[in-house]
C-alpha positions in Angstrom: 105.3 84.5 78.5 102.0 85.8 79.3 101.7 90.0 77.8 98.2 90.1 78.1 97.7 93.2 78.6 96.5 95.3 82.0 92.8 96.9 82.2 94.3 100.3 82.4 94.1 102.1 79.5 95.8 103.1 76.2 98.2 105.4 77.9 99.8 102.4 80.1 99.9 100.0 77.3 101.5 103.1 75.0 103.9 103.2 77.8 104.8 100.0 78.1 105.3 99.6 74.2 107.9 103.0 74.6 109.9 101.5 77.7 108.9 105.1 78.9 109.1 104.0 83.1 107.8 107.9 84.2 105.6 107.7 81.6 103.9 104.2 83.1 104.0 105.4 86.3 102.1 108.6 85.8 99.7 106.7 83.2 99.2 104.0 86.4 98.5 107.0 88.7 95.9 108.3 86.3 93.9 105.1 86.2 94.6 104.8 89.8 92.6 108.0 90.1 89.5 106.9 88.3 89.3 103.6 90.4 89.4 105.4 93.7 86.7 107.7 93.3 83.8 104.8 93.2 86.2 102.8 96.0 86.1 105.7 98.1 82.4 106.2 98.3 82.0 102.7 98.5 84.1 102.6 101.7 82.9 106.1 102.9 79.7 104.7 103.5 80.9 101.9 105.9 81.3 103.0 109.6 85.0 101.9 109.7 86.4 103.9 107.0 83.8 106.7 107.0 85.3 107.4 110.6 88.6 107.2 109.4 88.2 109.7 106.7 86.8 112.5 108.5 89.3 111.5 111.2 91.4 112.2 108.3 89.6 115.4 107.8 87.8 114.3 104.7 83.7 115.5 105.5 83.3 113.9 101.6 85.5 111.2 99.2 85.1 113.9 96.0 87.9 115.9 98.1 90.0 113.7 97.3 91.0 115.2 93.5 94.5 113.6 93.4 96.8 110.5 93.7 98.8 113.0 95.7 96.0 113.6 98.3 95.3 110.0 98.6 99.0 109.0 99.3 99.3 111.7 102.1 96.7 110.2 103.8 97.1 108.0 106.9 97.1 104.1 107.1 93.2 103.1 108.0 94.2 99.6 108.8 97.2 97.3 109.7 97.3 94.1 111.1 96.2 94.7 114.9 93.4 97.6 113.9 92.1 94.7 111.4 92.0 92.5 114.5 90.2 95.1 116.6 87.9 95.3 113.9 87.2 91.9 114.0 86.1 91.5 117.4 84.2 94.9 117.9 82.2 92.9 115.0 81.9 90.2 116.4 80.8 91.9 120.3 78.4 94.2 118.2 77.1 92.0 115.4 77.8 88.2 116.5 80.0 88.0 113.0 83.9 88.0 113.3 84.0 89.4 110.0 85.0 92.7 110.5 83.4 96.6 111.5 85.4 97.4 107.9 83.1 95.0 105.9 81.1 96.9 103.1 79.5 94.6 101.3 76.1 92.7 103.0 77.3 89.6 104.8 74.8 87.5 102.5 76.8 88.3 99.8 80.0 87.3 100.8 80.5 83.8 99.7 84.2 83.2 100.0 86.5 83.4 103.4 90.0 83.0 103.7 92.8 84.0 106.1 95.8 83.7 108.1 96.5 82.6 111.6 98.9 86.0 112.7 101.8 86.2 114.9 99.4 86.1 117.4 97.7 82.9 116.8 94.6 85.0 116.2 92.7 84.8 113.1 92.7 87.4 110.2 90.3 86.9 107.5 90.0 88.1 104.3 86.6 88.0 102.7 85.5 87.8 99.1 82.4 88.5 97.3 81.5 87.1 93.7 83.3 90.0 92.1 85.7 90.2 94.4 87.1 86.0 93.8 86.2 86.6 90.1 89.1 89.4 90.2 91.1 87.6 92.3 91.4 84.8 89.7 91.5 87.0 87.2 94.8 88.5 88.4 95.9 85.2 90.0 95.8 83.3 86.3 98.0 85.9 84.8 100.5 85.5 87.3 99.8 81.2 86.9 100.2 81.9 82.9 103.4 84.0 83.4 105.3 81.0 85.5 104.0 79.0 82.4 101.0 77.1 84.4 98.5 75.9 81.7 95.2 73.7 81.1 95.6 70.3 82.2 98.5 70.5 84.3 98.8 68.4 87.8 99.6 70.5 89.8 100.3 69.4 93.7 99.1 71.7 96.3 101.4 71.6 99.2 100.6 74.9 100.8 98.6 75.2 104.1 94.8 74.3 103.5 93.3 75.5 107.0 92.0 79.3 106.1 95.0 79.9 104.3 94.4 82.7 101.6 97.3 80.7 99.4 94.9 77.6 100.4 91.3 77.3 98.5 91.3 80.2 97.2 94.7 79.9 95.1 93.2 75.9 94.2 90.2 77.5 92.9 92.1 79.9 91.2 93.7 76.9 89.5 91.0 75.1 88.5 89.3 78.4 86.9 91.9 78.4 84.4 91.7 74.6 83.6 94.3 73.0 85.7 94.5 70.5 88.0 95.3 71.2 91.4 95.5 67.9 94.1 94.4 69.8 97.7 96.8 67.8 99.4 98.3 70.4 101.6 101.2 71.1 104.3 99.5 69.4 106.9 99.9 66.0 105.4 103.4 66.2 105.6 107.0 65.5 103.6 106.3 61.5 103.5 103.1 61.8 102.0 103.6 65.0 99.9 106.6 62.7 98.5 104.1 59.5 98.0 101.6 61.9 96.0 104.7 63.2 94.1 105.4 59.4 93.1 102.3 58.7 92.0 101.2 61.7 90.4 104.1 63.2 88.8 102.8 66.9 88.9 104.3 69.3 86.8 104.0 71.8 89.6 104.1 72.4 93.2 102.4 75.1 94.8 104.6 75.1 98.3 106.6 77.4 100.9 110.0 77.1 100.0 110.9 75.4 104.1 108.5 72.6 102.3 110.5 72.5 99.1 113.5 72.0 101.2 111.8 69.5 102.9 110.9 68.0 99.7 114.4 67.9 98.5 116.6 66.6 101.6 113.9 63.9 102.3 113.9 62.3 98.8 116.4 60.5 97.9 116.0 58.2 101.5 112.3 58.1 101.1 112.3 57.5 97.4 115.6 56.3 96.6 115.7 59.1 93.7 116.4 62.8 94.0 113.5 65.1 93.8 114.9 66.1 90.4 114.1 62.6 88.5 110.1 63.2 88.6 109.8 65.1 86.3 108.8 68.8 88.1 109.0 71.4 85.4 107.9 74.8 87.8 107.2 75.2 91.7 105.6 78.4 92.7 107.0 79.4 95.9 105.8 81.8 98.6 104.5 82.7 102.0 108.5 83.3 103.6 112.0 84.3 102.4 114.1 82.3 100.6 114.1 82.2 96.9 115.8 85.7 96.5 118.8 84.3 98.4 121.1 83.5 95.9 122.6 80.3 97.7 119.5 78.9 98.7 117.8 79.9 95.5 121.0 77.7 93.6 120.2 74.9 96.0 116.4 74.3 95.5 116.7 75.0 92.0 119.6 71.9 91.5 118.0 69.6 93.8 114.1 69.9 92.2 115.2 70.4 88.4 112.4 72.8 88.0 112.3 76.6 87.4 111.2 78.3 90.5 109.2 81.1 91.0 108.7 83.4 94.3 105.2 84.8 94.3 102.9 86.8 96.7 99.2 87.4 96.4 95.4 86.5 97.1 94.2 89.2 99.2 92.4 92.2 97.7 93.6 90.9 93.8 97.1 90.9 94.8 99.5 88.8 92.4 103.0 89.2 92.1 105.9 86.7 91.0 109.3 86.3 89.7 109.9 85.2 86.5 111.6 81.9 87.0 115.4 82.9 86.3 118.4 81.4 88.1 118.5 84.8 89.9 116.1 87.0 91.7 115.3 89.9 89.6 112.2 90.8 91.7 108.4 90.2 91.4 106.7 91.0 88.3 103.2 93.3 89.5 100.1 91.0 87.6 97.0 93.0 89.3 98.2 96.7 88.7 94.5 97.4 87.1 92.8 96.1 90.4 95.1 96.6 93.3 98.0 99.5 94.6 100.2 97.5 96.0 103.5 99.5 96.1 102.2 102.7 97.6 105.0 103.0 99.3 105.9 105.5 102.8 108.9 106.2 104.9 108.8 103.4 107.7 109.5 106.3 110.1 107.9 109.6 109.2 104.8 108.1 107.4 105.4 110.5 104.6 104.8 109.0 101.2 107.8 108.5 98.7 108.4 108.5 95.1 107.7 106.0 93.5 110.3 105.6 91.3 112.9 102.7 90.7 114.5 102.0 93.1 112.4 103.3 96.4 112.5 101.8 99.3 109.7 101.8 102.0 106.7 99.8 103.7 104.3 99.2 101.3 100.6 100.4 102.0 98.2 98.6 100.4 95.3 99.7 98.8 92.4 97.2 96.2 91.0 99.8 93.8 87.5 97.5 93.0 87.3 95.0 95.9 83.8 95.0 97.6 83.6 92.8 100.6 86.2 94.3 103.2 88.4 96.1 101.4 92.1 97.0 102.1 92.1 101.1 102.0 95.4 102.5 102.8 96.5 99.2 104.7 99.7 99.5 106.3 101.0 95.7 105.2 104.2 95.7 107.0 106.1 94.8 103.9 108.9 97.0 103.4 109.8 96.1 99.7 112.0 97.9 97.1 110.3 98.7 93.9 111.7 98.2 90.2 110.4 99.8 87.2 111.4 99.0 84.1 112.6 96.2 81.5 113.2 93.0 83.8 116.8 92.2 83.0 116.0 88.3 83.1 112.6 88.1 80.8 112.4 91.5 79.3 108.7 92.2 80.5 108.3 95.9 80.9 106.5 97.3 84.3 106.6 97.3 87.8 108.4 94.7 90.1 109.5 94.6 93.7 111.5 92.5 96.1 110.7 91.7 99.9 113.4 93.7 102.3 111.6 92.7 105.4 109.4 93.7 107.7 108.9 97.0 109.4 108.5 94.8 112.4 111.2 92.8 112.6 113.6 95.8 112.0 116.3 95.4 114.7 118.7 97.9 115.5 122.2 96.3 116.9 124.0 98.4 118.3 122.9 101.4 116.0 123.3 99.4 112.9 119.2 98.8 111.6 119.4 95.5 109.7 116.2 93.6 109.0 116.6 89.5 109.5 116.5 88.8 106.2 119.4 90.6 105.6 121.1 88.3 108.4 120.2 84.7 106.8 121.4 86.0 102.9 124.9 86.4 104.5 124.6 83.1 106.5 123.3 81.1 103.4 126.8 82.6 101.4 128.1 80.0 103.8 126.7 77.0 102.1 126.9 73.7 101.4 128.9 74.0 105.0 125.3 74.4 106.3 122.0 73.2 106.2 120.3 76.3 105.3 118.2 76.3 108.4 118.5 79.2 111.3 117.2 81.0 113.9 118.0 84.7 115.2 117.5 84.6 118.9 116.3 87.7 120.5 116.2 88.6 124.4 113.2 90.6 123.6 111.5 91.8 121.0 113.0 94.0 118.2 113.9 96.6 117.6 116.2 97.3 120.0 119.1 94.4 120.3 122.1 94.6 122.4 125.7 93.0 120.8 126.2 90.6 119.7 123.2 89.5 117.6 123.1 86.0 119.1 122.2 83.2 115.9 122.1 79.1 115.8 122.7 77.7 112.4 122.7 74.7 111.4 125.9 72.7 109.9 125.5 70.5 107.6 125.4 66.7 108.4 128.5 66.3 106.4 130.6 68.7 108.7 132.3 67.2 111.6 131.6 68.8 114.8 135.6 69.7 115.2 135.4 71.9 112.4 132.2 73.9 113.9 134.3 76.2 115.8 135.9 77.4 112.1 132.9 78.0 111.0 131.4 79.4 113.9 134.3 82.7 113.6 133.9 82.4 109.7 130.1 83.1 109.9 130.7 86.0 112.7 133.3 87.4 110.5 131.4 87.4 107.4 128.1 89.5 108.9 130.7 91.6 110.3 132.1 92.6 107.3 129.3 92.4 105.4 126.9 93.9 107.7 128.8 95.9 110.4 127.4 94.5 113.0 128.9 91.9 115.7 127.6 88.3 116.2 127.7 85.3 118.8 127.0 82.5 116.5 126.7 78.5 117.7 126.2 75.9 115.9 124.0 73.2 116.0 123.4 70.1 114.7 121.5 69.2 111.5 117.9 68.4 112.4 118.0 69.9 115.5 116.3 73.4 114.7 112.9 73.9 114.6 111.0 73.6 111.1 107.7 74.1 109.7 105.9 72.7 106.6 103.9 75.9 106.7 106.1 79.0 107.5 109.4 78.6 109.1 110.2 81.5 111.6 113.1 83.3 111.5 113.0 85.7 114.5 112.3 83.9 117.9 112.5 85.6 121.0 113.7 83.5 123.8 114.5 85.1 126.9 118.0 84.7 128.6 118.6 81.2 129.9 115.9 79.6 127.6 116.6 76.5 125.4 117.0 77.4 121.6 113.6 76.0 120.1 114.1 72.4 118.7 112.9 70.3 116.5 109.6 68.9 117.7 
């Protein structure tokens, strides 16, 4: 297990030898506090944020005397301003880069991103500092799943702009493994062919690939994924590994330890530490990046941070130079841990993913986020596949009963005993979630799937097919 220990001080490390969880958080918030007051006047000085503050009604960044002040401020950026951003920059300047970058566009030498909902893209830029950080705090979290020098590791994530793409192989490679860039887009049959030849130790893949990985394997290379040899595969980029029945079933049928992990933007890294059950993700940047800042979905007002909380997450990188995420409303609504992890004892913060503020729906007065919707669903396995799709008439959050669902049944289940299972599933959400459901199911195969991110939500207007495997 990796203890090296954070950049924050002698009072964190103090208490995190004393198990003393107010006493870490309040040491945290003190270093916090020292970070912001350079980031601040770092970001002051760009036009973006220096409009935002004294939108705020901040005239200079030395008001700002107190974690408290900070947290009570608005979001500056979410995922649609950031996209604004980008194309006033790119009408104004001819670069797509963003009004919100502060560093000088010569000295940004690394660029990553993600496509969006939207189809638009959102890029996340890095300066010398800024990727030296990010695999800094990146090779902890690597370390922690037990990744070291001169492991094979195959890289099965997307590679087009994706910030768990180059910039996570890089990472790699920085501490002395050996990442193959082989990537999503070359699909199961050859990500299976490269896992034959190169027995990797690792997998860096979303866990819609792992399943992939493991239904297709035993046809394609007469073994089970299990027999080559896969000691850890770092998972990410959708939910699925904190569902206990789908955690069980990836973690039998690839014979390797799995770990769920988020990070890459603004020195993000977080993971789970590998256990046979979720017990949240382990915070590995908590010197470099606020990541659990967390406000009240609704009223905006920021809560106590204390274990336990529940909120979205605002997001927030305390030394990051090129376009920095200040006060970044992520989206993420996640539920934050402090403490001794029950599984591998390491004492800090963790949190788990409850959804997104987004894709909150509320069915019939009953909020329930679509996550929530495939953990009961997956209770039903091996009866089915494990793939699913909510089907929305619009977009949430408003959804009339019954919450309308397709799930696939396994190949092994005859279609005469889908109508069972059909009512079983229904009566299951009900009971477990209060809330009413038409459920049909479908064959196996026959849903969509992704080797990137499988979507969960799709909103399909009344009359429309359910989307199908392509």
């Amino acid at each position: 297990m990796n203890t090296e220990p954070f950049h924050t001080g002698p009072a964190v490390a103090d208490a995190m030898a004393r198990r003393d969880a107010a006493a870490y958080m309040a040491a945290l918030d003190e270093h916090r506090m020292r970070k912001l007051g350079p980031q601040l006047a770092w970001c002051f000085a760009n036009e973006y944020y220096g409009a935002k503050m004294r939108a705020a009604g901040i005239s200079d960044p030395r008001e700002i005397r107190s974690l408290g002040q900070f947290r009570a401020l608005p979001a500056f950026m979410n995922k649609a301003w950031h996209r604004e951003s980008q194309a006033e920059s790119l009408a104004r300047y001819g670069h797509p880069f963003g009004m919100h970058l502060c560093a000088k566009l010569e000295d940004v030498l690394h660029v990553a991103g993600t496509s969006g909902t939207t189809g638009l893209p959102t890029f996340y830029l890095f300066t010398k500092k800024d990727l030296e950080l990010s695999f800094l705090t990146l090779t902890r979290m690597f370390k922690f799943c037990g990744l070291k020098r001169g492991d094979t590791v195959l890289h099965l994530y997307g590679l087009s702009m994706w910030v768990a793409g180059t910039t996570m192989i890089q990472a790699a490679e920085s501490m002395g493994a050996r990442p193959i860039p082989l990537g999503a887009e070359a699909g199961v049959t050859k990500a299976l062919q490269y896992i034959e030849m190169c027995r990797p130790s690792a997998l860096f893949c979303t866990p819609s690939m792992l399943s992939h990985l493991v239904d297709r394997a035993p046809q394609q290379l007469g073994k089970p994924l299990s027999a080559f040899g896969i000691q850890r595969v770092m998972c990410g980029g959708e939910p699925g590994l904190a569902i206990p029945e789908m955690r069980k079933r990836l973690q039998e049928g690839s014979g390797a330890k799995l770990y769920d992990m988020s990070g890459g933007a603004w020195t993000n890294a977080a993971c789970d530490c590998g256990g046979p059950e979720h017990m949240g993700q382990h915070v590995w940047g908590e010197d470099y990046c606020f990541r659990y800042d967390l406000v009240d979905p609704e009223t905006r007002k920021p809560l106590p941070l204390v274990d336990g909380a529940v909120g979205e997450a605002i997001h927030t990188g305390l030394e990051y130079e090129a376009a920095p995420a200040l006060r970044y409303a992520s989206g993420d609504v996640l539920r934050l841990a402090v403490g001794e992890c029950p599984h591998c004892g390491h004492f800090g913060a963790r949190f788990s993913f409850v959804g997104r503020a987004d894709d909150l729906m509320n069915i019939g007065g009953v909020k329930v986020y679509p996550t929530a919707v495939k953990e009961v669903v997956e209770s039903l396995a091996p009866a089915i596949s494990g793939q699913m799709q909510i089907l929305l008439d619009a977009p949430p959050p408003r959804v009339v009963p019954p919450l309308k669902i397709a799930v696939e049944a396994a190949a092994n289940v005859v279609e005469g005993d889908w109508a069972g299972l059909q009512e079983k599933i229904e009566q299951r959400l009900h009971a477990a979630l209060k809330i009413r459901a038409k459920v049909t199911l479908v064959a196996a195969g026959s849903l969509a799937t992704s080797n990137l991110k499988t979507r969960l939500v799709h909103v399909v207007p009344a009359g429309k097919p359910v989307p199908a495997q392509p």
